[in-house]
VEXFI-980833 format. One record per residue: residue number from 1; residue in one letter; x, y, z of N, C-alpha, C in turn. Coordinates in nm, 4 decimals, decimal comma. Example, Ala and Ser with C-alpha at 12.3 -4.5 7.8 and 13.67 -1.06 7.14 Angstrom:
<atom senu="1" tilo="a" n_xx="1,3190" n_yy="-0,5690" n_zz="0,7800" ca_xx="1,2300" ca_yy="-0,4500" ca_zz="0,7800" c_xx="1,3200" c_yy="-0,3300" c_zz="0,7800"/>
<atom senu="2" tilo="s" n_xx="1,2850" n_yy="-0,2250" n_zz="0,7080" ca_xx="1,3670" ca_yy="-0,1060" ca_zz="0,7140" c_xx="1,2900" c_yy="0,0030" c_zz="0,7870"/>
***
This chain:
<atom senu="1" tilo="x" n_xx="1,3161" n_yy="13,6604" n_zz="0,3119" ca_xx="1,4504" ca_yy="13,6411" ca_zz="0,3601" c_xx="1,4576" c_yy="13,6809" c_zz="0,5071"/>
<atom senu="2" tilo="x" n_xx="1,5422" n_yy="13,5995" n_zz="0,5798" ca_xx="1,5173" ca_yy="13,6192" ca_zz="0,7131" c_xx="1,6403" c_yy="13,7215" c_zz="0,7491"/>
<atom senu="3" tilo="x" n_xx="1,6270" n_yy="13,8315" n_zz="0,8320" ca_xx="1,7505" ca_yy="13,9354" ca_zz="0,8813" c_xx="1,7929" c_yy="13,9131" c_zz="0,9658"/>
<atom senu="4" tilo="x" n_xx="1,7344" n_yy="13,8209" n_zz="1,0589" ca_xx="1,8718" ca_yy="13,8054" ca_zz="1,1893" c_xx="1,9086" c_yy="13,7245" c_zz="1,2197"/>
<atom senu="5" tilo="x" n_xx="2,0376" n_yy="13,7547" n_zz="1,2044" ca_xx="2,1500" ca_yy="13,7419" ca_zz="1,2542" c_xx="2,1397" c_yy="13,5861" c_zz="1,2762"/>
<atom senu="6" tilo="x" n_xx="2,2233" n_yy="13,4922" n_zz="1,2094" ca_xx="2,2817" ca_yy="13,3402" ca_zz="1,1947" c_xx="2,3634" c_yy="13,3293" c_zz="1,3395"/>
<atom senu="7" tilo="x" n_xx="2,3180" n_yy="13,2446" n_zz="1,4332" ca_xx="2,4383" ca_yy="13,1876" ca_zz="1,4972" c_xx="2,4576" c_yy="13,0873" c_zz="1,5421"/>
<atom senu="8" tilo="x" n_xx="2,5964" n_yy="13,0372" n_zz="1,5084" ca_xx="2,6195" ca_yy="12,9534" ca_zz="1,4788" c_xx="2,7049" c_yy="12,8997" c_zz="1,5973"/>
<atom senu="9" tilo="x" n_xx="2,6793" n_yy="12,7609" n_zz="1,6434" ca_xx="2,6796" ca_yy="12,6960" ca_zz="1,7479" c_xx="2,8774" c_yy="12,6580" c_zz="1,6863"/>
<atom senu="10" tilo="x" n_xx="2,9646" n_yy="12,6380" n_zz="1,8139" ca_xx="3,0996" ca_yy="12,6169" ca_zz="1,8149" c_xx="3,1109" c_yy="12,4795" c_zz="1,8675"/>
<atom senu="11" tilo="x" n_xx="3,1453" n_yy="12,4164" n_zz="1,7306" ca_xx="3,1708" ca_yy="12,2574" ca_zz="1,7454" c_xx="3,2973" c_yy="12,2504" c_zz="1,8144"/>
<atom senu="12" tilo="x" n_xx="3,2415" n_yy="12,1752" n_zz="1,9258" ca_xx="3,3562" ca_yy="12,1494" ca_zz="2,0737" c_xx="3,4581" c_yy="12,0801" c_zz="1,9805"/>
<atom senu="13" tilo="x" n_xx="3,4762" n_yy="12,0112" n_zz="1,8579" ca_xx="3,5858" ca_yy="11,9163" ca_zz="1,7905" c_xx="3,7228" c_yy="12,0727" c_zz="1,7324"/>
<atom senu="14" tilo="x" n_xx="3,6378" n_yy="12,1577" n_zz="1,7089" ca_xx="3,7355" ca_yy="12,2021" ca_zz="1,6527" c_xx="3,8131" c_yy="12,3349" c_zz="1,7445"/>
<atom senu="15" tilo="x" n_xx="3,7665" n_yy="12,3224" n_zz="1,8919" ca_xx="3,8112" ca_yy="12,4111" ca_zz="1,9711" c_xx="3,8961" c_yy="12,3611" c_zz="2,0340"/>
<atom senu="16" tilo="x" n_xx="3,9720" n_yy="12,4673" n_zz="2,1243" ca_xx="4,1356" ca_yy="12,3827" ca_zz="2,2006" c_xx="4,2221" c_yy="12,2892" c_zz="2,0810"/>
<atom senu="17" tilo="x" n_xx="4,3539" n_yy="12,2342" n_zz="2,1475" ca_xx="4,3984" ca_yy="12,2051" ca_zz="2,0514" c_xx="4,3699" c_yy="12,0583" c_zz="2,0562"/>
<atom senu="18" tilo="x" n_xx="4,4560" n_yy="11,9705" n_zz="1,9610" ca_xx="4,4290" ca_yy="11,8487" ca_zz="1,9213" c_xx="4,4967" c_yy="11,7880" c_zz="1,9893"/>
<atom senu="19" tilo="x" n_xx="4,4488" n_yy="11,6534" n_zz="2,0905" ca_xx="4,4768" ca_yy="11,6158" ca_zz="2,2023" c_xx="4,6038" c_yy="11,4776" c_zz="2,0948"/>
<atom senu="20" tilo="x" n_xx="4,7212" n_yy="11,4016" n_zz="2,1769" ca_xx="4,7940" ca_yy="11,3318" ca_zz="2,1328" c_xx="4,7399" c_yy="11,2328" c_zz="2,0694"/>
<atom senu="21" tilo="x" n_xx="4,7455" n_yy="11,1724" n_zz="1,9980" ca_xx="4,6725" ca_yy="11,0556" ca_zz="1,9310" c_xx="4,6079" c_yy="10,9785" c_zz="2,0074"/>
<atom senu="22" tilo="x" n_xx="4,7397" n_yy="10,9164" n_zz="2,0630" ca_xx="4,7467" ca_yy="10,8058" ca_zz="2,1184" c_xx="4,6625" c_yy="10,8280" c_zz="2,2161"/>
<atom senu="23" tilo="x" n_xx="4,5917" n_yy="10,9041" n_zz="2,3194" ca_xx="4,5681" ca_yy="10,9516" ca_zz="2,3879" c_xx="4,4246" c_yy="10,9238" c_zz="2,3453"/>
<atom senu="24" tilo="x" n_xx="4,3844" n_yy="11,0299" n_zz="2,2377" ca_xx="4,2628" ca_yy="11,0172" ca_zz="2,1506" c_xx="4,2545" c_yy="10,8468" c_zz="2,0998"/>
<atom senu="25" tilo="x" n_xx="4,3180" n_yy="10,7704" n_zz="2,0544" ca_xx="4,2762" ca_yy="10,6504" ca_zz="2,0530" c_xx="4,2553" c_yy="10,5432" c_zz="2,1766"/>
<atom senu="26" tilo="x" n_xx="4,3258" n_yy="10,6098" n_zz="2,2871" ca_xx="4,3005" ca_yy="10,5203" ca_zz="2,4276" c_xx="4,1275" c_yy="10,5382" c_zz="2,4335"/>
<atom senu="27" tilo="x" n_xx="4,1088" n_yy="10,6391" n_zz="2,4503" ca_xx="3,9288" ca_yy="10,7353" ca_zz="2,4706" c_xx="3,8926" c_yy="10,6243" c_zz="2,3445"/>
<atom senu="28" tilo="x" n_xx="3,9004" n_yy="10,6039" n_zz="2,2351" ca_xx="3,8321" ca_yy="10,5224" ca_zz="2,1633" c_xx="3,8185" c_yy="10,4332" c_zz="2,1910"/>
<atom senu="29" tilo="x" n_xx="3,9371" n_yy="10,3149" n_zz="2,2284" ca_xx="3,9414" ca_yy="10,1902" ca_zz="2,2905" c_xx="3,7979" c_yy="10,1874" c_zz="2,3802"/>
<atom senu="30" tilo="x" n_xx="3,8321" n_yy="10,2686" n_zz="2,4757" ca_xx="3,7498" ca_yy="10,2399" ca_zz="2,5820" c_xx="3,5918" c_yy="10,2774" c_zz="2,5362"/>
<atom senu="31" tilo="x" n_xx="3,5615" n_yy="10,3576" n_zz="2,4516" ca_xx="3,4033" ca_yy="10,3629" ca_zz="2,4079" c_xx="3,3859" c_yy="10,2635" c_zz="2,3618"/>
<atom senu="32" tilo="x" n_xx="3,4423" n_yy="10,1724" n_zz="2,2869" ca_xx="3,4239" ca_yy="10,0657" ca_zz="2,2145" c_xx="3,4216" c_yy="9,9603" c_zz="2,2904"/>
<atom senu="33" tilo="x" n_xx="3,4755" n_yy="9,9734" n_zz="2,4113" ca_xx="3,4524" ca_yy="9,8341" ca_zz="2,5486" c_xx="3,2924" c_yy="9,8786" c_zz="2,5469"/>
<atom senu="34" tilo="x" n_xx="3,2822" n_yy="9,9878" n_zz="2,5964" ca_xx="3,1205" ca_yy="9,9531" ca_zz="2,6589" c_xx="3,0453" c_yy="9,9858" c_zz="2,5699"/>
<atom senu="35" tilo="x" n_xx="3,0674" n_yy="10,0027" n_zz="2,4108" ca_xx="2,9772" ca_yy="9,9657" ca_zz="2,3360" c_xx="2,9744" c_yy="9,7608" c_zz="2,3390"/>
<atom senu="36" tilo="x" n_xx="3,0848" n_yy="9,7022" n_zz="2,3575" ca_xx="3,0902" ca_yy="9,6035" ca_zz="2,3558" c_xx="3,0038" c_yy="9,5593" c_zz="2,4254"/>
<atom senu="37" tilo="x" n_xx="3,0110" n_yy="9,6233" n_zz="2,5687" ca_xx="2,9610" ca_yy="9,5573" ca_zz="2,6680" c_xx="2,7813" c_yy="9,5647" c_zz="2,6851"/>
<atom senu="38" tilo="x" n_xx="2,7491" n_yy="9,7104" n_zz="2,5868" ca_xx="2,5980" ca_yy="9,7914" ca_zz="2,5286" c_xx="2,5103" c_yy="9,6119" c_zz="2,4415"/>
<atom senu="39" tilo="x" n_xx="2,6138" n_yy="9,5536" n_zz="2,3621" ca_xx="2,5639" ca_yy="9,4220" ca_zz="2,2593" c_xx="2,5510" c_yy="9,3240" c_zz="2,3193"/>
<atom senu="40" tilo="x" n_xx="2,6788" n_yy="9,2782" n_zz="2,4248" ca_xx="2,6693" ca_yy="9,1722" ca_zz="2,5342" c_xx="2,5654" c_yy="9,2084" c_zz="2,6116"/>
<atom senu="41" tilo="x" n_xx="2,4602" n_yy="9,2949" n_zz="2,6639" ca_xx="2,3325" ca_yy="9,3160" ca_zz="2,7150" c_xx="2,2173" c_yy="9,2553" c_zz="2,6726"/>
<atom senu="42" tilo="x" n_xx="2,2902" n_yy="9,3513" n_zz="2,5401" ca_xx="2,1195" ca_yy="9,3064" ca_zz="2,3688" c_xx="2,1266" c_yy="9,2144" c_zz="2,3759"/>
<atom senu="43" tilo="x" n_xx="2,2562" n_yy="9,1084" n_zz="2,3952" ca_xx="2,2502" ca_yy="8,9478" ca_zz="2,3070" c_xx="2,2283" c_yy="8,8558" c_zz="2,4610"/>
<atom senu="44" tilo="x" n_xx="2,2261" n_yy="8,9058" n_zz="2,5757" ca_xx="2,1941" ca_yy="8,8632" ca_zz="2,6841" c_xx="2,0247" c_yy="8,8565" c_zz="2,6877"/>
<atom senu="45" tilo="x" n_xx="1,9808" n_yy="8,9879" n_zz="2,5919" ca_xx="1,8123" ca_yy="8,9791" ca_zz="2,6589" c_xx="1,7432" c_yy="8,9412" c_zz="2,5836"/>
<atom senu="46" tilo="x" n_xx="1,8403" n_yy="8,9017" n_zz="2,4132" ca_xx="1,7249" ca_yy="8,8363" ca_zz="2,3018" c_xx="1,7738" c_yy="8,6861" c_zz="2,3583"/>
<atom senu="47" tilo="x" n_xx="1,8961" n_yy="8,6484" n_zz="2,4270" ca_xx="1,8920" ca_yy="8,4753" ca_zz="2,4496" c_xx="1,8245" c_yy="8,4273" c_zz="2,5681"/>
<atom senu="48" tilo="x" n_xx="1,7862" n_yy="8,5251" n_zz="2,6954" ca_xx="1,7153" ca_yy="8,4703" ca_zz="2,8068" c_xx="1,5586" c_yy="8,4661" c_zz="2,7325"/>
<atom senu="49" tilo="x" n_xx="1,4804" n_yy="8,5674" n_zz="2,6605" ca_xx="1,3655" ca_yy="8,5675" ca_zz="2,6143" c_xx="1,3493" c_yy="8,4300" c_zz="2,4614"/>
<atom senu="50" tilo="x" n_xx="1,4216" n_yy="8,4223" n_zz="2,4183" ca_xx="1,4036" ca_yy="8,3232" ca_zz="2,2978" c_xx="1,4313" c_yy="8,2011" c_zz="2,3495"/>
<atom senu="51" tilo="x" n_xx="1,5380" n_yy="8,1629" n_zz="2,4000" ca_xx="1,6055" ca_yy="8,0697" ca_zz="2,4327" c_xx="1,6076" c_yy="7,9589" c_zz="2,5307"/>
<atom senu="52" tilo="x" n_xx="1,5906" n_yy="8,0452" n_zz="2,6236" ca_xx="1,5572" ca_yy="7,9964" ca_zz="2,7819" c_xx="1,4047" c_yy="8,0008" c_zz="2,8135"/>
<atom senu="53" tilo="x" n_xx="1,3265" n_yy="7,9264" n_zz="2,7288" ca_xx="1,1878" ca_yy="7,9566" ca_zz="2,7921" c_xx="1,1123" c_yy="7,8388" c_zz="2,9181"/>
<atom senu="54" tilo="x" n_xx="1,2449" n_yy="7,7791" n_zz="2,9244" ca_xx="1,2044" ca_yy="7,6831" ca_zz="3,1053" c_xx="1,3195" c_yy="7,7749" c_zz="3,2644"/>
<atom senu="55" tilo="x" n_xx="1,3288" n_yy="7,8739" n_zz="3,1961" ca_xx="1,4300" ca_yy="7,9196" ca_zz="3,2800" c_xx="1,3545" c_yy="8,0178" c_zz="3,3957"/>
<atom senu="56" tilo="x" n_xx="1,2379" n_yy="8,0689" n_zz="3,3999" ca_xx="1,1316" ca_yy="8,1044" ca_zz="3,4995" c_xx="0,9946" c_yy="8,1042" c_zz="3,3951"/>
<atom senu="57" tilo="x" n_xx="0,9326" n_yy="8,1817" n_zz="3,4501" ca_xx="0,7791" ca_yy="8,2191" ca_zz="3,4301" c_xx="0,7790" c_yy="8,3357" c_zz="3,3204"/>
<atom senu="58" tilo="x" n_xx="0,6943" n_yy="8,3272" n_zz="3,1938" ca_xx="0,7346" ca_yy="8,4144" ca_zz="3,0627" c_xx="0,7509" c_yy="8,5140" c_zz="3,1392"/>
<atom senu="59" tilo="x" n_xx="0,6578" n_yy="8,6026" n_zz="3,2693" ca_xx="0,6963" ca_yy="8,7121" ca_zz="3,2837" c_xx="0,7960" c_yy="8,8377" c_zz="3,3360"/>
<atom senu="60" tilo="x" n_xx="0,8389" n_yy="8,6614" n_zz="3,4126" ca_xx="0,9875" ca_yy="8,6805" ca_zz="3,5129" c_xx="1,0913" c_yy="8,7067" c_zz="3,4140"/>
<atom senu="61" tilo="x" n_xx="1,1163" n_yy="8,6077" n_zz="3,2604" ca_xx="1,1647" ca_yy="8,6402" ca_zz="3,1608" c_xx="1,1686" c_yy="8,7691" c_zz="3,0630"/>
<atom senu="62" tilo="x" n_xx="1,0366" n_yy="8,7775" n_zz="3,0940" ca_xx="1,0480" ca_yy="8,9366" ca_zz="2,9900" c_xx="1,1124" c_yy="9,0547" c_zz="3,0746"/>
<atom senu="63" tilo="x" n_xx="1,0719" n_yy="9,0528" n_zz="3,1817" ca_xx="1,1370" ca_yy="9,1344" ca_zz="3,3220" c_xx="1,2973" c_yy="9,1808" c_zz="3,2542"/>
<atom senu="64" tilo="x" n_xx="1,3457" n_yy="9,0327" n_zz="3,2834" ca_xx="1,4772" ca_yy="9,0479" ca_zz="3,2952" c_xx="1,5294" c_yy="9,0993" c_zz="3,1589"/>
<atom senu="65" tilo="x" n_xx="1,4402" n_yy="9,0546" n_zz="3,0297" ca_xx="1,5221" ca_yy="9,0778" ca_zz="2,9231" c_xx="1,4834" c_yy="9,2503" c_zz="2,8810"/>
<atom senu="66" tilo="x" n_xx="1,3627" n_yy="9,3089" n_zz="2,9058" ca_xx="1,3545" ca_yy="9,4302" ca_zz="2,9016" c_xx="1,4664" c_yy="9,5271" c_zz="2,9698"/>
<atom senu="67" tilo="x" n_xx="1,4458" n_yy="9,4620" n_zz="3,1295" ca_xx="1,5346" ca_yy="9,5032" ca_zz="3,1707" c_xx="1,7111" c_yy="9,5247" c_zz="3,1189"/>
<atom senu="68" tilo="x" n_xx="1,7443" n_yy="9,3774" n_zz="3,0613" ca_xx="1,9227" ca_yy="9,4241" ca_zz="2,9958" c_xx="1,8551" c_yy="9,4832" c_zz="2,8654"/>
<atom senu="69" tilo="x" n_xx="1,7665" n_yy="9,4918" n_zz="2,8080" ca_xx="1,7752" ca_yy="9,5630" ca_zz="2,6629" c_xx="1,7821" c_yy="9,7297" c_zz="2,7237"/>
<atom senu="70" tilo="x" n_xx="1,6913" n_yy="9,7852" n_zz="2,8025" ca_xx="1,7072" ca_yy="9,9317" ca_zz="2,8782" c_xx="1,8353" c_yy="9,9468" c_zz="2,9184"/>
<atom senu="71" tilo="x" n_xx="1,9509" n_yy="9,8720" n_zz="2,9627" ca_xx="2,0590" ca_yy="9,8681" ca_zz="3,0031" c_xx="2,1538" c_yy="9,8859" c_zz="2,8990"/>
<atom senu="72" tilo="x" n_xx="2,1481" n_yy="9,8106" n_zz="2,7642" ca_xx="2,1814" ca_yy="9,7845" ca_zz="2,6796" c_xx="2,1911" c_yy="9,9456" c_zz="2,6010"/>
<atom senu="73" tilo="x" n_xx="2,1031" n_yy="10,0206" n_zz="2,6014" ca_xx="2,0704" ca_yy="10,1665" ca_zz="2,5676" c_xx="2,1093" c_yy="10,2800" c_zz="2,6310"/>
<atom senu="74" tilo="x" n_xx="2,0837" n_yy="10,2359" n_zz="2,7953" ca_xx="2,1860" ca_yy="10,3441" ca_zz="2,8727" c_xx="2,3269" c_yy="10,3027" c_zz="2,8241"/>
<atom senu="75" tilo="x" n_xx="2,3932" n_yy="10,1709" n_zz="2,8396" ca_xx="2,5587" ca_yy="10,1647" ca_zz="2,8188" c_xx="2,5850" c_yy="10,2757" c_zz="2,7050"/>
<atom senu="76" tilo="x" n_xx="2,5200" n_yy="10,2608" n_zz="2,6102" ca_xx="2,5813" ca_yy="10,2891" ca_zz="2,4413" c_xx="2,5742" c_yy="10,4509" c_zz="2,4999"/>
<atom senu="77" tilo="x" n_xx="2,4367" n_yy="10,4967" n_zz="2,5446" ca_xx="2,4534" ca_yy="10,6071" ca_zz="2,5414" c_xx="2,5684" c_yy="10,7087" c_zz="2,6301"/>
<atom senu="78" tilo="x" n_xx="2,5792" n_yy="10,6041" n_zz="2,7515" ca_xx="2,6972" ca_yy="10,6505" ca_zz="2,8581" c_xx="2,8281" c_yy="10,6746" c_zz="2,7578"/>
<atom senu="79" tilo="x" n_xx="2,8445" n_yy="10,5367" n_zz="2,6588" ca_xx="2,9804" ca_yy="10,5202" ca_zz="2,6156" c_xx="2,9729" c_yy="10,6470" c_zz="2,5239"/>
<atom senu="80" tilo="x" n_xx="2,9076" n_yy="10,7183" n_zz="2,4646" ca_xx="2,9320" ca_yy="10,8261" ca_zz="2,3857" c_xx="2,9193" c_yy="10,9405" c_zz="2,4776"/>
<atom senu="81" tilo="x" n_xx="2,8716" n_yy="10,9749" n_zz="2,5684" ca_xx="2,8948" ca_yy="11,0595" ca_zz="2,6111" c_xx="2,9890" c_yy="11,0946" c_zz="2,6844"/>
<atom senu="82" tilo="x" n_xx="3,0367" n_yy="11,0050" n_zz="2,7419" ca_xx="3,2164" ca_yy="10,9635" ca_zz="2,8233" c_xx="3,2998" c_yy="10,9986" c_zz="2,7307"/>
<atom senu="83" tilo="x" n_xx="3,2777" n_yy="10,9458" n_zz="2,5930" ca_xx="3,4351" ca_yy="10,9439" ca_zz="2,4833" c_xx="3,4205" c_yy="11,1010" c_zz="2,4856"/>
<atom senu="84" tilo="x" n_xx="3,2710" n_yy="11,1311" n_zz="2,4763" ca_xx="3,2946" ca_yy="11,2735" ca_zz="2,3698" c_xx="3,3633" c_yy="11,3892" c_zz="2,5195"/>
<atom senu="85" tilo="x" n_xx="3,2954" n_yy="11,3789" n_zz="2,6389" ca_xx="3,3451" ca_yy="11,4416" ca_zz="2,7343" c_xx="3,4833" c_yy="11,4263" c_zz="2,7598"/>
<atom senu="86" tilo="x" n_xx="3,5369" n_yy="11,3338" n_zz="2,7517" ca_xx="3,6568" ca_yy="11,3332" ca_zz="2,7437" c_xx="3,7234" c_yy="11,3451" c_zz="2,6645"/>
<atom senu="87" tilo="x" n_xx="3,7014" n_yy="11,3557" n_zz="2,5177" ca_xx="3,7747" ca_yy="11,4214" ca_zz="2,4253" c_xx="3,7584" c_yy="11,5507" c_zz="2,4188"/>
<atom senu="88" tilo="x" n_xx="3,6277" n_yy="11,6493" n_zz="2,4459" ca_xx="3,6398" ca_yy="11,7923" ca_zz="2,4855" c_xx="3,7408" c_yy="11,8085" c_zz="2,6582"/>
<atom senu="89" tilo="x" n_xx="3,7750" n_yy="11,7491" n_zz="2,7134" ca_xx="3,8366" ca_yy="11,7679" ca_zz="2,8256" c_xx="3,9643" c_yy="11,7737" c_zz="2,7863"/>
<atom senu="90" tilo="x" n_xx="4,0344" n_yy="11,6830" n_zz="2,7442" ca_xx="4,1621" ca_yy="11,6869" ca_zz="2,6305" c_xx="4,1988" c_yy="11,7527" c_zz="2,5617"/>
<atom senu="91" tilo="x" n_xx="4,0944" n_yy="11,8046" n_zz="2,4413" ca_xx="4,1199" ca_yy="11,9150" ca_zz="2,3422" c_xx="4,1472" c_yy="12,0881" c_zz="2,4588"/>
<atom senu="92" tilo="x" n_xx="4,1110" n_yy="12,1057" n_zz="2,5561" ca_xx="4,0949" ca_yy="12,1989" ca_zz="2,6313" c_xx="4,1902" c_yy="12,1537" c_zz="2,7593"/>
<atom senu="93" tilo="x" n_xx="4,2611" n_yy="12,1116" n_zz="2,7387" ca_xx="4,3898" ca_yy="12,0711" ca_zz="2,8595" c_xx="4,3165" c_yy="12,0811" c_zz="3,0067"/>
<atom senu="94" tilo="x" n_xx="4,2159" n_yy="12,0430" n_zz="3,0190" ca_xx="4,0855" ca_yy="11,9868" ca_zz="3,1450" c_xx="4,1437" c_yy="11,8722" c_zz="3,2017"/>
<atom senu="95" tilo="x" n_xx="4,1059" n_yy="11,8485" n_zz="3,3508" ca_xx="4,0997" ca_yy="11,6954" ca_zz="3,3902" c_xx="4,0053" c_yy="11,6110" c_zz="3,3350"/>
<atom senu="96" tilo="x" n_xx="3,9795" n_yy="11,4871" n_zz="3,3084" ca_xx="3,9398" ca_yy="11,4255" ca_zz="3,2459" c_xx="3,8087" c_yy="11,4147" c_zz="3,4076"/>
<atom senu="97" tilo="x" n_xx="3,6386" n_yy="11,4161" n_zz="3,3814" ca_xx="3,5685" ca_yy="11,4292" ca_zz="3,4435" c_xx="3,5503" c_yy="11,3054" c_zz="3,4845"/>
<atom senu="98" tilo="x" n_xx="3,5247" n_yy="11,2671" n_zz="3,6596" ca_xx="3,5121" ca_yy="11,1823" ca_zz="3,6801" c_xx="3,3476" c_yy="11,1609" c_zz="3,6871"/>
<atom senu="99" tilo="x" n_xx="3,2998" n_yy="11,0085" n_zz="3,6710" ca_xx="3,2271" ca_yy="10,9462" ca_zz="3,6488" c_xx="3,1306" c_yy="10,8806" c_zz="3,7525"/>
<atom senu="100" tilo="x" n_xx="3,0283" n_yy="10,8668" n_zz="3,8225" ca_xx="2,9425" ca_yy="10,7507" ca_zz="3,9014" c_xx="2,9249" c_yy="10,6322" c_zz="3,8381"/>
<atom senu="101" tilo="x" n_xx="2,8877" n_yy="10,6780" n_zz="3,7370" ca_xx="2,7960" ca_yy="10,5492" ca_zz="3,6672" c_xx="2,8830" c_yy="10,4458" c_zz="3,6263"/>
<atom senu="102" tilo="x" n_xx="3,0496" n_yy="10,4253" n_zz="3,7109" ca_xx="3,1294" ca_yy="10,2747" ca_zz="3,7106" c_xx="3,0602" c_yy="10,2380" c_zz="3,7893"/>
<atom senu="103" tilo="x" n_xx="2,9840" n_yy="10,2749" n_zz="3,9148" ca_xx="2,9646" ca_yy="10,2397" ca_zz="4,0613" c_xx="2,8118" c_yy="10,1875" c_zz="4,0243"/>
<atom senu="104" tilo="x" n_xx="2,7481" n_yy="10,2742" n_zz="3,9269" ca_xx="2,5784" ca_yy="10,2301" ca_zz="3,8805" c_xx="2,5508" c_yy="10,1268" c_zz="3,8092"/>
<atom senu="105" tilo="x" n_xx="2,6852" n_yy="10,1091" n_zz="3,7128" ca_xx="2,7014" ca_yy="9,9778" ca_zz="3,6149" c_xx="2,7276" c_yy="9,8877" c_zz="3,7126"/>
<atom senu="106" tilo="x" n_xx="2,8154" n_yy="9,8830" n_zz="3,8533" ca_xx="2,8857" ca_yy="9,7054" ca_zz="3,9113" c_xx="2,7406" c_yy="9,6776" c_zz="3,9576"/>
<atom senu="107" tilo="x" n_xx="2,6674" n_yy="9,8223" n_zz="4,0455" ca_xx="2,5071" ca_yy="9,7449" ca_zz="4,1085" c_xx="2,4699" c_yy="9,6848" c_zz="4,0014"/>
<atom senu="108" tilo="x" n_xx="2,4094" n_yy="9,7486" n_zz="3,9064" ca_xx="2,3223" ca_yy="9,6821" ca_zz="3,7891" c_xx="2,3221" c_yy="9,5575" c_zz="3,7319"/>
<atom senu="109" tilo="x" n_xx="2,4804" n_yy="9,5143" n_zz="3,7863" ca_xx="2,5037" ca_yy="9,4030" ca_zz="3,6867" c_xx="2,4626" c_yy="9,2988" c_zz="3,8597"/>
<atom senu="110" tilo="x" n_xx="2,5028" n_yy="9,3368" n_zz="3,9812" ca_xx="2,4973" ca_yy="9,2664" ca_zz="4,0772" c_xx="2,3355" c_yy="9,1973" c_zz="4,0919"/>
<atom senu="111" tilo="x" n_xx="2,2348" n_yy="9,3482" n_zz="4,0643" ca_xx="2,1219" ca_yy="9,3118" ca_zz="4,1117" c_xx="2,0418" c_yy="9,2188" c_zz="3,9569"/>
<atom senu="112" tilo="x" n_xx="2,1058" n_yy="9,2257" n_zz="3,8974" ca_xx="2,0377" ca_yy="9,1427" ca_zz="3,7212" c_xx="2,1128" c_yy="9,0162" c_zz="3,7639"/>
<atom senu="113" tilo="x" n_xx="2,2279" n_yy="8,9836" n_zz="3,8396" ca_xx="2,3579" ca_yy="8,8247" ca_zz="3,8327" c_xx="2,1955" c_yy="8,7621" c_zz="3,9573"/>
<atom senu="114" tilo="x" n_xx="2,1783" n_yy="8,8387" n_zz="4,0521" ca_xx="2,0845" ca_yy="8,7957" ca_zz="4,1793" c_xx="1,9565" c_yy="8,7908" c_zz="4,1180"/>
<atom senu="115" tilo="x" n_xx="1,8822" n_yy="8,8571" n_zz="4,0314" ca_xx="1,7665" ca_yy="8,8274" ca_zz="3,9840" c_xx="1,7403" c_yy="8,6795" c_zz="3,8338"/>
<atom senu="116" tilo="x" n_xx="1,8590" n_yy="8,6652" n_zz="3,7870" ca_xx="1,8800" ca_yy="8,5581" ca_zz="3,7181" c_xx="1,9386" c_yy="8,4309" c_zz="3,7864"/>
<atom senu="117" tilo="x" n_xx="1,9469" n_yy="8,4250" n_zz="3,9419" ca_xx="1,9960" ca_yy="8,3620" ca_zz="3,9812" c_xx="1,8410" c_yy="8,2584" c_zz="4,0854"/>
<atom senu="118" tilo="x" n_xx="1,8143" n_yy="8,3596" n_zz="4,1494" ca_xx="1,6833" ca_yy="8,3934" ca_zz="4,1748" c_xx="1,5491" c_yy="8,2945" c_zz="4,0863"/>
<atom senu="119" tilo="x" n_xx="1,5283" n_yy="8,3412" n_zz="3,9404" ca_xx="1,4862" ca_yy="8,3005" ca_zz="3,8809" c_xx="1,4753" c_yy="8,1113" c_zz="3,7914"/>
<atom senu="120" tilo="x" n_xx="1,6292" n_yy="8,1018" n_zz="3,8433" ca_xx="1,7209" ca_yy="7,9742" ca_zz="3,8208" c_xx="1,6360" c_yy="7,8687" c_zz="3,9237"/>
<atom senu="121" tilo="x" n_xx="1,6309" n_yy="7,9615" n_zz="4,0254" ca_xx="1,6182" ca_yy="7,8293" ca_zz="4,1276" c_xx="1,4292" c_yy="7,8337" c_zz="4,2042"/>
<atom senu="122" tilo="x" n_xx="1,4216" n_yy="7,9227" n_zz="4,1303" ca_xx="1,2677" ca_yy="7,9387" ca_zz="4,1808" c_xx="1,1755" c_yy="7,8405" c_zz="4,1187"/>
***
């Protein structure tokens, strides 16, 4: 039997108080956009690799589709970590933390619109 001492980690859900619903369901809305936007990636990089195979060179293709599937994995993971930060910011009457990675997502999508564009005409 082990003697010391249990401790036990304080689930951020049940600390501070309980933020307005509505409030708490806006924060949902919006995880659920960029999970949306996490599938519109996936379903971007299984249709350029399956689909489009006169659309560049297989390797220019795999490029790009690795590339939105890695993208596809950061979104989801951003979108949970945004909801949950901002629902511990809420529950604890905090400003809601501001973010870069709106500014990392518009490049990402700029330099993938120019490399599929790129690829189009090459």
């Amino acid at each position: 039997m082990n003697s010391e001492p249990q401790i036990q980690k304080a689930n951020w859900r049940s600390l501070g108080e309980a933020p307005d619903y509505r409030f708490s369901l806006a924060n949902e809305r919006t995880y659920l956009a960029w999970i949306r936007t996490a599938v519109a990636l996936l379903a971007g990089a299984i249709a350029i690799d399956q689909l489009t195979p006169d659309l560049a060179e297989p390797v220019i293709r795999i490029l790009i589709s690795t590339f939105l599937c890695l993208c596809s994995g950061i979104f989801a993971l951003f979108a949970y970590r945004r909801w949950a930060a901002n629902e511990r910011a809420m529950r604890n009457k905090h400003d809601l933390p501001y973010t870069n990675f709106l500014k990392v997502s518009s490049a990402v999508v700029i330099v993938l619109t120019t490399a599929v564009v790129l690829a189009i005409n090459l």
